[in-house]
N, C-alpha and C positions, 0 to 999 in steps of 0.2 A: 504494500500500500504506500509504504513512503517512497518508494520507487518509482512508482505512479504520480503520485502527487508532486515532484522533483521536478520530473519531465514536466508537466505539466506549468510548472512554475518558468521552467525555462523557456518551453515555446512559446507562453505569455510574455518574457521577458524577449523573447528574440525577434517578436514581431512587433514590436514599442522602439526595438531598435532598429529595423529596416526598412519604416516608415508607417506604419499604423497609427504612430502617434499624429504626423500629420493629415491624416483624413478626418483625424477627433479636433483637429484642430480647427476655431471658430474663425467662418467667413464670411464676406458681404457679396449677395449679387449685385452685378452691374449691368448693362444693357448700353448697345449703342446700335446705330444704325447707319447704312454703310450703302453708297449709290451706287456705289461702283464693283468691280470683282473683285472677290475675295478670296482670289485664285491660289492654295498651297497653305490654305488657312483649314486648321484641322479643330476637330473639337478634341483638345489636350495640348494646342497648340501654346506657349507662353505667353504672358501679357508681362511686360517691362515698363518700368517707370526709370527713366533716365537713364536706361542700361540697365537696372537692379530686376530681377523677376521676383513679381510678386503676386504670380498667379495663373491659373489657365484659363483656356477658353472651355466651358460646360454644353455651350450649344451653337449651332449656326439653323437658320432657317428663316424664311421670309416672312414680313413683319405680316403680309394678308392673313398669313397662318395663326398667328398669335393675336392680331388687332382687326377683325373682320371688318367689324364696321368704317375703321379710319386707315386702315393699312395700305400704303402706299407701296408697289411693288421696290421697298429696301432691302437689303439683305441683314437681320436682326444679327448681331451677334454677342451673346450673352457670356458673363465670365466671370468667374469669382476670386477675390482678393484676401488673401490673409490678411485677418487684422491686427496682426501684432505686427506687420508690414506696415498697413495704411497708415497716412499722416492725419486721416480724417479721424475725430474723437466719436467714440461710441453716442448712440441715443439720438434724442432731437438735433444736438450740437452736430450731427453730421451731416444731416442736409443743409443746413447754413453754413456750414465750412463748404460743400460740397458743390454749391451752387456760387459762392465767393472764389473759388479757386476755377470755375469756370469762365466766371465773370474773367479771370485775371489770363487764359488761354486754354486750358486745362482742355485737351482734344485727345480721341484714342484715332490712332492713323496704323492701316494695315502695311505694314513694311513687307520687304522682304528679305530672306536672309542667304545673301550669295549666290551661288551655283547650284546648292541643292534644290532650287523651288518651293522651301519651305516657307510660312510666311507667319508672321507674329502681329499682335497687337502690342503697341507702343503706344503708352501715356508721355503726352509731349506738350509741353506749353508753349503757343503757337500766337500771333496775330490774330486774337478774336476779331478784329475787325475783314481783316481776310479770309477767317474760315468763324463766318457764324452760324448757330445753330441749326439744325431744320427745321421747318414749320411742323411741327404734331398737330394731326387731328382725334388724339387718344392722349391719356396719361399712361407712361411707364408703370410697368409692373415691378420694378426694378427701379435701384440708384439709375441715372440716367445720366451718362459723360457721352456728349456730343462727338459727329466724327469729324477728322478732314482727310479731307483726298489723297491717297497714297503716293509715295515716293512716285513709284512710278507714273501716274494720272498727272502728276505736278510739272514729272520731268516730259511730258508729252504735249500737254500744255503749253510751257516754255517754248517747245523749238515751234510750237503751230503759231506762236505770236510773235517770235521772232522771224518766222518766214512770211508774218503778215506783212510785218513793216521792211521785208527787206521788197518785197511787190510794190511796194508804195513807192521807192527809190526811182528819181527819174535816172537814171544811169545817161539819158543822152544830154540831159544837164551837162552830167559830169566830164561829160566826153572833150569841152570845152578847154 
């Protein structure tokens, strides 16, 4: 019997130490909503805050699915944040912090990581006035951190407005 109970002691103690303790460990959902592809974004993919990971992604699926009535064809992506991570304080005080730190840029942007096509959520503090919020015609079911437009969509952007303005160039002007 104490041989039993031994072992028993130990496979309790060996799965506290190979991570079971972080699955008991307390988290917040968050939600965001994303216009564009979410190409290499997996559910268990990271979410990083200034390089630091402080969570994964728990879901992907479009927002018609979850918001019938107001869902706008987005792609929802929902993720949960260790709070002993978060900078946000437990209770009421975190949607006031929560909504104050968005006020100030506070955006989730779908990056991407290298060569392998993997892709991550990245909390980034960005130009609210460049990337402002979406219009909802629903309340989140979930903490709500607004998105901007991925690395990629930015860098695609870029070269379409600089080949605007190079079409604008009288070149026979310059011929002069």
């Amino acid at each position: 019997g104490v041989f039993v109970l031994t072992a028993l002691a130990l496979l309790v103690g060996a799965l506290f130490a190979f991570g079971i303790r972080q699955r008991l460990e307390p988290k917040t959902l968050f939600e965001t909503y994303v216009t564009e592809d979410v190409e290499g974004l997996s559910v268990g993919s990271p979410v990083k805050l200034r390089g630091v990971p402080v969570g994964h992604v728990t879901r992907i699926n479009f927002t018609w699915n979850q918001y019938p009535d107001g869902g706008k064809g987005y792609v929802l992506v929902e993720f949960e944040i260790k709070d002993s991570i978060t900078p946000l304080p437990k209770g009421d005080g975190r949607d006031t912090r929560l909504l104050a730190e968005i006020r100030k840029g506070l955006r989730a942007r779908i990056k991407g990581q290298g060569i392998t096509g993997t892709s991550i959520v990245s909390l980034e503090y960005l130009d609210p006035e460049e990337n402002p919020p979406l219009k909802l015609d629903w309340k989140p079911a979930n903490h709500y951190i607004p998105s901007a437009p991925g690395q990629f969509s930015q860098m695609l952007s870029k070269k379409e407005k600089s080949l605007r303005n190079i079409e604008k160039v009288d070149f026979e002007l310059l011929n002069l």
